[in-house]
PANUMAR-333038 format. One record per residue (C-alpha): x, y, z; residue number from 1. Coordinates in Angstrom, 2 decimals, padded with zeros to 5 digits, always signed. Layout:
# residues N
      c1      c2      c3  nr
       X       Y       Z NUM
...
# end
This chain:
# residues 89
      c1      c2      c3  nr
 +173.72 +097.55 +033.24   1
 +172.15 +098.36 +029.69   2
 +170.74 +097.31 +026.94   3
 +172.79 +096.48 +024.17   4
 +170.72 +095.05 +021.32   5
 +166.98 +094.08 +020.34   6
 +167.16 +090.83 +019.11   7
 +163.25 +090.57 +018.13   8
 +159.86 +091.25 +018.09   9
 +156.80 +088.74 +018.21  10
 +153.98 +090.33 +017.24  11
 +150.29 +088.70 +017.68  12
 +148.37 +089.31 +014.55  13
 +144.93 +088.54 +012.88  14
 +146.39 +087.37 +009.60  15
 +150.08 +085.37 +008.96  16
 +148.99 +085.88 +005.51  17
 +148.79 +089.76 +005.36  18
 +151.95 +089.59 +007.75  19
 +153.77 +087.61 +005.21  20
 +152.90 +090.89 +002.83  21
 +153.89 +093.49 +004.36  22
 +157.29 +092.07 +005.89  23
 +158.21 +090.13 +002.47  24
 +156.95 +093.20 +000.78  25
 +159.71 +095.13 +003.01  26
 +162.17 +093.55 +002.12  27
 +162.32 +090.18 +004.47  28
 +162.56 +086.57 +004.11  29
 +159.79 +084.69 +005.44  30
 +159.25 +080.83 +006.69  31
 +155.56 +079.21 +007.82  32
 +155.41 +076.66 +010.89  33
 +151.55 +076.13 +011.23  34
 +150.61 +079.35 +012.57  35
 +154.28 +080.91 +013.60  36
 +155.83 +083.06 +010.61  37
 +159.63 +083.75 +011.46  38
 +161.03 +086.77 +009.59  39
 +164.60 +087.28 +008.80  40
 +166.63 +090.09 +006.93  41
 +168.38 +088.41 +004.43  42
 +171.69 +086.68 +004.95  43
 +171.01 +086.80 +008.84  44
 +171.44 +083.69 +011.04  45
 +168.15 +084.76 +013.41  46
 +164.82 +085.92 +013.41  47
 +164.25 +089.54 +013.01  48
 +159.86 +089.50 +013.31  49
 +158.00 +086.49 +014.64  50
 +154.50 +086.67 +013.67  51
 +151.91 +084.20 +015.53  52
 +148.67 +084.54 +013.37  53
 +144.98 +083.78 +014.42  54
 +145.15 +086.24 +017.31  55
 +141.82 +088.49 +017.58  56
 +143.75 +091.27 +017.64  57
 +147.35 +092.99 +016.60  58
 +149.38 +092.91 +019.94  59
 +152.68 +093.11 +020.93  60
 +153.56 +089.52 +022.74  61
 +157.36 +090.25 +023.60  62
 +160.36 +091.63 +022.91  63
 +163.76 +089.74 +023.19  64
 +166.90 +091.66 +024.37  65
 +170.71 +091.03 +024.49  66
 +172.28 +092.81 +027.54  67
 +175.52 +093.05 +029.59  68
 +174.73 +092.25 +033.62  69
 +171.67 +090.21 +033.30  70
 +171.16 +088.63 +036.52  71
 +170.62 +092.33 +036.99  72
 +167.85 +092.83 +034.85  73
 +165.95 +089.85 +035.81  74
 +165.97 +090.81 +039.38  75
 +164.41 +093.88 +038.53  76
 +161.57 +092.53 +035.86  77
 +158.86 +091.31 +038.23  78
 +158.84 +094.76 +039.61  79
 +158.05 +095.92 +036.39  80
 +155.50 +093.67 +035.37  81
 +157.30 +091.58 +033.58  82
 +159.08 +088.11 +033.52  83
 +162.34 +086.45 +032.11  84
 +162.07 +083.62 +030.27  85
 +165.31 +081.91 +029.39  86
 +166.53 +081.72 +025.75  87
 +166.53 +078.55 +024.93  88
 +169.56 +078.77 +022.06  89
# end
């Protein structure tokens, strides 16, 4: 069982605006949908950052993974506080 790629990162944040900055500042391509920004590296078919603006706070809301042996790794998340939610592509 492993790991084998992080697919992205959704990040809670105060301000899509100063998101929009710093990750089209870096480099990234960037499209609004109300309060979701979705950040891609240019020429890439997928999200890279998913920013969800108007939170109080910057937070980490989740991570998305590829792996080999899932049914593996979702019988283990509970245990670890967490919870698989299916990808919906």
């Amino acid at each position: 069982m492993s790991v084998l790629d992080v697919l992205s990162v959704t990040l809670e944040i105060p301000s899509l605006e100063e998101g929009f900055k710093f990750y089209t500042d870096a480099g990234l391509e960037a499209v609004r949908e109300g309060s979701v920004g979705r950040l891609r590296c240019i020429g890439q078919d997928r999200d890279s950052i998913v920013l969800i603006g108007g939170a109080p706070r910057k937070r980490l809301h989740h991570i998305t993974l590829r792996a080999d042996r899932i049914d593996e790794i979702a019988s283990r998340t509970p245990a670890a506080g967490g919870t698989v939610v299916p990808c919906s592509r």
